[in-house]
C-alpha positions, 0 to 999 in steps of 0.5 A: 912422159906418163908411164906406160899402162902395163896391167892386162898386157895380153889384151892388147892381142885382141883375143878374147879366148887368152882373156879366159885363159889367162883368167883360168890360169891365175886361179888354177897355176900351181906355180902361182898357189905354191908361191902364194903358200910360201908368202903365208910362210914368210908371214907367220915367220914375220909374227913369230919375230914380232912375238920376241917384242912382247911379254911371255904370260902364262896361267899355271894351277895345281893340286897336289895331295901327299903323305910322309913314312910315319916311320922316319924316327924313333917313334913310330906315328900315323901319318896324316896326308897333306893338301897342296893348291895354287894358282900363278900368273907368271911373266918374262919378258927380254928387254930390247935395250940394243934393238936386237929383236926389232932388227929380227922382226924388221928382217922377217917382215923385209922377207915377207915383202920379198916373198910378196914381189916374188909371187908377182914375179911368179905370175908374171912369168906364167903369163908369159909363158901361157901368151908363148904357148897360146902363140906357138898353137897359133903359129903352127896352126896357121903355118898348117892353113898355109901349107894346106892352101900351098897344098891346094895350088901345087895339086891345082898346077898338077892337074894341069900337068896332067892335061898338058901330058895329055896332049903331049906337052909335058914329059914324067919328068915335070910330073914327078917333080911337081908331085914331089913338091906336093907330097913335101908340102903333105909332109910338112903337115905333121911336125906342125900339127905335133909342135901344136899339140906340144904347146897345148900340153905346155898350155894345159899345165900353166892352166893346173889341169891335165892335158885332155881337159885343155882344148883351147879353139885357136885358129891363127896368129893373123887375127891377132892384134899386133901390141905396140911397144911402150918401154917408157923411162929405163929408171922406171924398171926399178919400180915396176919389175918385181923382180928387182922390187924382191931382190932389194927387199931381201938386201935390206932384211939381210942388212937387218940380220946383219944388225942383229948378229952385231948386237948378239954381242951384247948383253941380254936384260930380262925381267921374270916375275910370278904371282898368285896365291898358294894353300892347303886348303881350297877354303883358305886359297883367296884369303889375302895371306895365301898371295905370293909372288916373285920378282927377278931380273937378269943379265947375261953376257956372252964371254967366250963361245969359241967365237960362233957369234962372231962367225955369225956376224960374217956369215950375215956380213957375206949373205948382204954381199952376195944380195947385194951383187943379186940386186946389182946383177937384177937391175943390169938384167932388167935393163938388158932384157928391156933393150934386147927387146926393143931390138928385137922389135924394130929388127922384126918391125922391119923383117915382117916388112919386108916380107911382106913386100916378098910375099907380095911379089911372089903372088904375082909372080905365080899367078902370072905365071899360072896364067902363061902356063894355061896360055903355053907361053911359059915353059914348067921349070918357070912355074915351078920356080914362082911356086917354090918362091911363093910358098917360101915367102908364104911360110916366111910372113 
């Protein structure tokens, strides 16, 4: 089957104000601007790794003037002053014979790439956590709507109370508790109003701006579109989750360091050479017989260093390890997030279902009963029950 078209996931909730939101927030989330800055980081490292492969050429000038004692032996003389100028080009550079350095920049380059995924792995997380917050403003805002309409009908029923008390039929008992209803259902309003205004922070620091400045115009989560569940092929995680696609980067760039430590025991080539020309006099600098020049190569081994590089090789060795069991542990998660949420889609799946039925039900119930109490064939413990039962059911969909 073709892969499941994952990019822009949030859309699928039909709301054009996430759309923007989720627009502002991939350029102005701080969390997603420090990753990007630590990619940049992890790059320049890259080239600093790269540069060990290339040669090491500087220009040197000097000018010099000098004069000796003329006092320096028996005889006393006048000194005459000295002029010195040069000018040299020199180069070294360290043979790669084992490979050692190309290891290092393959590791550099393998953490760069890690670093890359890890900023995808960022702005996922953001998303995710600005759609949460977008939904619990949603949410609440919606659960104070049904509160506000259960408030309505519960003062609606009181009123009707009150006639009946009128004529006799109703005793302060019914009223007191239908008033106690009522006033539960008032104070129901604040904590959604503060669990609203909670995730509106929360939203607003995804955003990278205070608080006072975020004001989004949500008004509920029943217009928003229902996004249906595409899991695709398991083995497809491998590929799309960045997470995973990070954690094997750094195993392979541990892998690199652990070939480079190997080879750390090995002997080290180098070539250094300088050329240039050299005279007392700048009239005489660029004649052919003021050139000089130098070359030289070296070799060195270590012998003995208390055993620090082979300490290196195990601290590499065990760094792979544990990047290893990193890389197992993020596929066998992936692989459980995906399936718990499956779960927990087909079980909600069948949850709202249900409560749907229920809510049905219990509308009928009450305006049933609404209707027998008007007519007086009903007595107020029933009605109150169809009220409690509905209002649950409301809250519960």
């Amino acid at each position: 089957p073709a892969p499941p078209q994952i990019s822009r996931w949030w859309g699928r909730f039909g709301s054009s104000e996430l759309d923007g939101l989720m627009r502002a927030a991939d350029e102005g989330n701080l969390d997603v601007a420090t990753a990007v800055a630590q990619l940049a980081q992890a790059e320049a490292q890259a080239q600093i790794a790269g540069a060990s492969l290339w040669p090491t050429i500087g220009l040197n000038g000097e000018g010099s003037r000098s004069r000796g004692s003329g006092t320096m032996t028996n005889v006393v003389t006048h000194p005459k002053g000295r002029n010195s100028f040069g000018a040299t080009f020199g180069a070294s550079y360290v043979l790669d014979v084992w490979g050692q350095n190309r290891d290092l920049l393959e590791a550099a380059a393998r953490s760069a790439t890690a670093s890359a995924y890890q900023v995808e792995v960022v702005r996922a997380t953001m998303r995710a956590s600005l759609v949460n917050a977008y939904l619990t403003i949603a949410y609440n805002r919606e659960r104070g709507r049904v509160a506000q309409e259960n408030l309505r009908s519960a003062e609606r029923v009181l009123r009707v109370y009150q006639l009946r008390k009128a004529a006799g039929t109703v005793s302060d008992l019914e009223i007191a508790q239908q008033t106690t209803l009522m006033e539960n259902l008032r104070a129901a309003a604040p904590p959604l109003r503060q669990n609203a205004e909670q995730a509106r922070v929360a939203l607003a620091a995804l955003l990278g701006k205070p608080a006072q400045a975020i004001h989004p115009k949500i008004a509920g989560v029943m217009g928003l579109h229902v996004p249906a569940a595409s899991p695709g092929l398991p083995s497809s995680l491998l590929v799309r989750r960045p997470d995973i696609r990070a954690a094997e980067e750094k195993l392979k760039a541990a892998e690199a360091d652990l070939s480079a430590a190997r080879k750390a025991l090995l002997p080290t080539i180098s070539l250094t050479g300088q050329g240039g020309v050299q005279s007392g006099g700048l009239s005489r600098l660029l004649r052919p017989e003021s050139v000089i020049y130098s070359l030289a190569a070296g070799l060195a081994q270590p012998i003995f260093d208390g055993g620090k590089l082979r300490a290196e090789i195990a601290l590499s060795d065990a760094d792979r390890q544990a990047l290893l069991e990193a890389y197992r542990k993020a596929i066998v998660s992936a692989l459980s997030d995906v399936e718990s949420a499956l779960i927990a889609v087909r079980e909600s799946a069948a949850l709202e279902a249900g409560q749907a039925r229920a809510l049905a039900s219990a509308k009928r119930a009450f305006s049933l009963s609404e209707d027998r109490l008007k007519a007086g064939t009903i007595d107020l413990a029933t009605l109150l029950v169809a009220q409690q039962s509905l209002f649950q059911a409301q809250e519960a969909a």
